[in-house]
GUFINU-902497 format. One line per 4 residues: number of its first residue (from 1); for each residue z, y negated, x of C-alpha. Coordinates in Angstrom, 3 decimals. Layout:
<atoms>
NUM> Z:Y:X | ...
</atoms>
This chain:
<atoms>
1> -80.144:23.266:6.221 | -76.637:22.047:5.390 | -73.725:24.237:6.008 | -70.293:24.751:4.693
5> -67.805:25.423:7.325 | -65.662:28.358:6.829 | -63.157:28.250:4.123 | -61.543:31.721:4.096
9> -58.472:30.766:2.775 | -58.145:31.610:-1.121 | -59.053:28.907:-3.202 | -59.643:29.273:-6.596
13> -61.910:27.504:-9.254 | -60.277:26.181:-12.152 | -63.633:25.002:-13.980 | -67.571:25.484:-12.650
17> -68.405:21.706:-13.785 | -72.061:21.240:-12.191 | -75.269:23.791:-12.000 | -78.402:23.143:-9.369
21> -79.814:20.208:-8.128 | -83.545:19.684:-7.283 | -84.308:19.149:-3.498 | -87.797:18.036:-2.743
25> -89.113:19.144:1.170 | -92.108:17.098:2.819 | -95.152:17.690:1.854 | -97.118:20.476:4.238
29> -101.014:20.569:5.076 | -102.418:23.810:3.403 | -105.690:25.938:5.020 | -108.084:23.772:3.000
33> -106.976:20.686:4.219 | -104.894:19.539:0.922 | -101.317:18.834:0.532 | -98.911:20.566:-1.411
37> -95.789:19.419:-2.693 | -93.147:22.944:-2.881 | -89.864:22.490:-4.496 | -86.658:24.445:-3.177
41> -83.706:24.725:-5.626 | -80.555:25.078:-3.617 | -77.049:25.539:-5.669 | -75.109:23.041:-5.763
45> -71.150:24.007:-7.434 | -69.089:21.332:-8.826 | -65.438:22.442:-8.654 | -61.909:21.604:-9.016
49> -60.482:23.854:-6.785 | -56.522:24.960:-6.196 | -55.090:26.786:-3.112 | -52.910:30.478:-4.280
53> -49.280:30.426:-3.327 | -47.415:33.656:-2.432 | -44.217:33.727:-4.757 | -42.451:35.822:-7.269
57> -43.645:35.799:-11.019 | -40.933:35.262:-13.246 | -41.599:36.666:-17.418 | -40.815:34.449:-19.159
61> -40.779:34.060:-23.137 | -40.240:31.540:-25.887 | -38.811:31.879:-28.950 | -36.148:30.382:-31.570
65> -32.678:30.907:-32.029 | -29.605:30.078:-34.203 | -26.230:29.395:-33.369 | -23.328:30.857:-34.536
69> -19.446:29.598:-34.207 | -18.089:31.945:-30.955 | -15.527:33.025:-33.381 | -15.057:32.648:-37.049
73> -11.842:33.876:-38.815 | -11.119:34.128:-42.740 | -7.483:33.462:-43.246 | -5.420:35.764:-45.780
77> -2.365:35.575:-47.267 | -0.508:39.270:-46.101 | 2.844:38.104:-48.183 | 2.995:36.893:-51.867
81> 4.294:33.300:-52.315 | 3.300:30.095:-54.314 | 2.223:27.867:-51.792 | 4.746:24.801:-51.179
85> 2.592:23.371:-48.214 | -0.838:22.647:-47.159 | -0.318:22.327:-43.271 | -3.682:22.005:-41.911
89> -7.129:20.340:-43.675 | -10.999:20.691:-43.693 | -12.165:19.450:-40.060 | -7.926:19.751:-38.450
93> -8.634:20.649:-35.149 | -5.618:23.256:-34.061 | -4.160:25.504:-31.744 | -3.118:29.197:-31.631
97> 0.016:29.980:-33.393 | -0.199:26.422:-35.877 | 0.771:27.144:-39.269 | -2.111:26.348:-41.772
101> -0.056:26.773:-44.920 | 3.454:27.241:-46.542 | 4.509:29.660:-48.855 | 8.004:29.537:-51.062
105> 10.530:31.393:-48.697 | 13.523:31.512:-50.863 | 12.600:35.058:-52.528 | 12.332:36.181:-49.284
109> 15.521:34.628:-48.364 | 17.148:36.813:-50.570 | 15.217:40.218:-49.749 | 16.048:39.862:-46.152
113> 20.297:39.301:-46.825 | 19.818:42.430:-49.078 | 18.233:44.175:-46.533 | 20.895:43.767:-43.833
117> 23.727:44.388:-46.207 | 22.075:48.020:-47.131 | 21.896:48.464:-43.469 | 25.136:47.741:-42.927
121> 26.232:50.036:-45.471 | 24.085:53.055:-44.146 | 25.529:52.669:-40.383 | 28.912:52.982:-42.184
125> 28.157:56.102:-44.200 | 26.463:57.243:-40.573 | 29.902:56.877:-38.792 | 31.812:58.270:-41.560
129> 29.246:61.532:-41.137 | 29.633:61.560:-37.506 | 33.685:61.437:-37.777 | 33.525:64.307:-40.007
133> 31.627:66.351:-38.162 | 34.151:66.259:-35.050 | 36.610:66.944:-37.302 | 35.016:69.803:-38.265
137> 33.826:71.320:-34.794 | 37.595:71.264:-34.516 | 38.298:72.957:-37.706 | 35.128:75.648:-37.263
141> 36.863:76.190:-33.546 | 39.980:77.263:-34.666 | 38.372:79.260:-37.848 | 39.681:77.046:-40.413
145> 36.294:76.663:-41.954 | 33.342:78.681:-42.564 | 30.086:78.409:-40.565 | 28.029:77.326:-43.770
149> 30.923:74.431:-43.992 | 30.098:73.518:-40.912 | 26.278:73.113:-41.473 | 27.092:71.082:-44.305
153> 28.819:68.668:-42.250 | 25.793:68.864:-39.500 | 23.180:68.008:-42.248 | 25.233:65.012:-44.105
157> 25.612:63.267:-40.680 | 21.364:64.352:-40.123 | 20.948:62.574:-43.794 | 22.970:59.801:-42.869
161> 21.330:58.497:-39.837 | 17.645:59.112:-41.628 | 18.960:57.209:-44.327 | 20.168:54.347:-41.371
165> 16.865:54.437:-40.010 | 15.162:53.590:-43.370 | 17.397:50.802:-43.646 | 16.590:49.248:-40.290
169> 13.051:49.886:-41.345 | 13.548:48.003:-44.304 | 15.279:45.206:-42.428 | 12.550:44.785:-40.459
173> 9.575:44.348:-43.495 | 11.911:41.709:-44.999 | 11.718:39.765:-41.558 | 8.126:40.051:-41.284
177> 7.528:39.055:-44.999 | 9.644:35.986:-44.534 | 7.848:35.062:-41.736 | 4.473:35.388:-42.942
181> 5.222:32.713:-45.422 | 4.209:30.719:-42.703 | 0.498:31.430:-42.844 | -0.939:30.545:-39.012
185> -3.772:29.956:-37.129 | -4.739:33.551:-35.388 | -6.916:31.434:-32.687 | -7.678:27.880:-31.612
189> -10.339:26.409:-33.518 | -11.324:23.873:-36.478 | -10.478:24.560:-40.221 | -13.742:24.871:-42.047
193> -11.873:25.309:-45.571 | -8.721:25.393:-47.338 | -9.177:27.279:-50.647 | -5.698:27.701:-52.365
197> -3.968:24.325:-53.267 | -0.204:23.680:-53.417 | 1.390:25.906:-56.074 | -0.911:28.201:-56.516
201> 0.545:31.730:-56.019 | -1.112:33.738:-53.419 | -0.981:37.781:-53.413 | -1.614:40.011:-50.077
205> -4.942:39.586:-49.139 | -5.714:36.726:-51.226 | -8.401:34.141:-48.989 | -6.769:30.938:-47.964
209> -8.873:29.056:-45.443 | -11.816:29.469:-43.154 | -11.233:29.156:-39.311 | -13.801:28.886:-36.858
213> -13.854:28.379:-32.745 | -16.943:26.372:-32.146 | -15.916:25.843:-27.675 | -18.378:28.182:-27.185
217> -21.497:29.140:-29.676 | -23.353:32.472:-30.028 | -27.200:31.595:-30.122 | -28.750:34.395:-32.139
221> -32.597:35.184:-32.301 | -34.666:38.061:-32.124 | -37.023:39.569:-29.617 | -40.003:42.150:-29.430
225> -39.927:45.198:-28.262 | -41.857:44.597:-25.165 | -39.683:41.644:-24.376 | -36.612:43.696:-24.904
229> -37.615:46.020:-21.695 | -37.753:42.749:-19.570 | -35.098:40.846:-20.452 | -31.420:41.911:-19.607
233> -27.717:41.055:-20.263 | -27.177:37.763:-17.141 | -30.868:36.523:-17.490 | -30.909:32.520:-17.547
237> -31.837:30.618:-20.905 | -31.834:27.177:-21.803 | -32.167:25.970:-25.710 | -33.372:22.621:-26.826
241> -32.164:21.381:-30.153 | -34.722:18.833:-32.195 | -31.797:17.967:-34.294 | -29.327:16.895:-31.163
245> -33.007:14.840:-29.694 | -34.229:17.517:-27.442 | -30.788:17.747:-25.692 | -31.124:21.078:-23.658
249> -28.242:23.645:-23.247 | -28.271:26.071:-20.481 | -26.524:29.762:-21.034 | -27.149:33.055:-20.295
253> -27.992:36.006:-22.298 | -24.950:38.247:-23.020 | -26.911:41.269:-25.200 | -30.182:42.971:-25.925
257> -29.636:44.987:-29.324 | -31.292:48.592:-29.176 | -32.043:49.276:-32.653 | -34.620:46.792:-34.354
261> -33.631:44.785:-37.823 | -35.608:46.581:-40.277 | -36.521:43.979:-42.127 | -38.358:41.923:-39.084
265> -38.883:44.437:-36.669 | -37.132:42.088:-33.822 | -34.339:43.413:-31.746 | -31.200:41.528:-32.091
269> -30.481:39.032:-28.801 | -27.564:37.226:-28.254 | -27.141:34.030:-25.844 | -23.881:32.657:-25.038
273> -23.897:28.626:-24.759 | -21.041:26.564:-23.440 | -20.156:23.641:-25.986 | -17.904:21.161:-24.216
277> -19.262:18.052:-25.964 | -18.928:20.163:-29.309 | -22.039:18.816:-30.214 | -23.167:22.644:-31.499
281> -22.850:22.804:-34.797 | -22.877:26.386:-37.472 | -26.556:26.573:-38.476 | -28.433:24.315:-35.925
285> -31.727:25.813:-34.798 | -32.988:25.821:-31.071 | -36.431:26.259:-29.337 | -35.151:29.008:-26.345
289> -37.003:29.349:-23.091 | -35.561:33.102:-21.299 | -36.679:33.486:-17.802 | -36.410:37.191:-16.443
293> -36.784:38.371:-12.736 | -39.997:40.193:-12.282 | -38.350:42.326:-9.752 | -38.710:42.149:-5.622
297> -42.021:44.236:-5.901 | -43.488:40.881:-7.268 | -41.683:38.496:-5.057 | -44.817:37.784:-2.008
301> -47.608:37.831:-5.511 | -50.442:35.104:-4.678 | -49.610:33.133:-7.777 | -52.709:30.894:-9.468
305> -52.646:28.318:-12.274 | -53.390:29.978:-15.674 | -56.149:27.303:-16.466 | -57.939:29.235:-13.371
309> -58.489:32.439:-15.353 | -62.261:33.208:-17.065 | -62.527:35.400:-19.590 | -66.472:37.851:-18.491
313> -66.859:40.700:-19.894 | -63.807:40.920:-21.678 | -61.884:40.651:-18.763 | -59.876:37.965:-17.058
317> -61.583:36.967:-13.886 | -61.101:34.074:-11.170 | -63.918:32.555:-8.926 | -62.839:32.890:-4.698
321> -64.854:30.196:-2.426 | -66.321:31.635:0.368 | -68.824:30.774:2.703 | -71.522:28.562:1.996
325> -74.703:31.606:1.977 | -72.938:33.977:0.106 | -71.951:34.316:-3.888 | -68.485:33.101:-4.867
329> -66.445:36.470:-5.483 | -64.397:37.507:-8.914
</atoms>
């Protein structure tokens, strides 16, 4: 008889391909002097087979994602003005600090001289208070006037510096409302939309442009609940886009929401992708691959290629070659 030497070592069958081959043995004289032909079936396997690694199994998941400017910004007017100047247009690249849009200053102009000229009169009516009260410590000291006089004097020079300090206050609104006439960027970024024109007359709060900061990009998606107890903020991720021709961007996952979105039943997960080229647009869709560390109790697993795995019995087995006379093992 054949044998199989000894192959111990795991090796696994990806697909049982053949079944048993005939063998015919020489022909043996019987008792009565007649020959009889006997026919022994020996198994014969037909298999691809693969050798299992030790390594650590990585989860890992695949799902779609959208991406989101890093930071977007609605612009608002927080001074009335008709707008003299459109400083910045759809698609201006600009900085931190760079005015967008200019509003009429002259009003303002005005406000703020009025403003220091009240203040200048209260910190004269403060002195005058102050004077007259030493005159009148002097006075009370020597009994020339009444106690109650003197706490007159007290609270006119108390009124007088309150009244300073609104004026000061004052002062300082009419700066800030001239200089909000120059309506600026709060971040660096691109202008998505200008929506006032020149001359049109803008109120507190009234929208004026859309500003978003597309360096960076949020990649939003959503994840199931079994997922969500494997993956963790720092786990890798890399995004293909279809519409940038498969280019692939790697990032890193930067949250894993808690509560699910009612309406899908996904918990929220963001990805954070770096977009030097600034090919990432508002809107584009990606086909995300996450990749989470099984832990070190999985890191010496004998790992096997999936196509290995049968289904028997409603169970995933895999075949193990052994030795030659015995049954291969699930």
């Amino acid at each position: 008889m054949r044998r199989v030497a000894r192959a111990w070592a795991l090796l696994v069958a990806a697909a049982v391909l053949g079944g048993c081959e005939g063998v015919a043995a020489p022909p043996e004289p019987s008792g009565s002097g007649t020959s009889e032909i006997q026919s022994i079936a020996r198994p014969t396997l037909r298999v691809r087979v693969s050798r299992a690694e030790a390594g650590s199994l990585d989860r890992r998941s695949s799902l779609s994602g959208v991406v989101r400017a890093f930071r977007r910004a609605q612009i608002a007017a927080e001074t009335a003005g008709r707008v003299i100047e459109r400083r910045a247009e759809p698609g201006d690249r600009v900085a931190s600090g760079d005015p967008v849009l200019t509003l009429d200053d002259s009003r303002l102009h005005l406000a703020l001289e009025e403003a220091r000229a009240n203040l200048a009169a209260r910190e004269v009516d403060l002195a005058e208070a102050a004077r007259e009260r030493e005159r009148g410590e002097g006075l009370y000291a020597r009994q020339a006037i009444s106690e109650k006089r003197r706490d007159e004097i007290e609270f006119a020079v108390r009124r007088s510096s309150s009244a300073r300090d609104l004026a000061d206050a004052a002062l300082r609104r009419a700066q800030r409302n001239l200089a909000d006439t120059r309506i600026a960027a709060p971040f660096a970024g691109s202008v998505e939309a200008v929506h006032v024109d020149v001359g049109d007359y803008v109120r507190p709060g009234t929208p004026v442009a859309d500003l978003i900061d597309l360096s960076r990009a949020r990649l939003q998606s959503g994840i199931t609940g079994a997922e969500a107890t494997h993956f963790a903020v720092g786990d890798a991720a890399t995004a293909l886009f279809e519409d940038l021709g498969g280019l692939g961007f790697e990032g890193v996952v930067r949250s894993v929401g808690r509560v699910a979105d009612p309406g899908t039943g996904t918990y929220p997960l963001e990805i954070w992708l770096d977009n030097d080229g600034g090919k990432l647009r508002e809107g584009m869709v990606a086909s995300v691959s996450l990749t989470a560390d099984a832990g070190s109790e999985a890191a010496d697993a004998a790992l096997v290629p999936q196509s290995a795995l049968v289904r028997r019995d409603g169970r995933l087995s895999i075949f193990v070659v052994g030795e030659a006379d015995r049954e291969p093992r699930v």
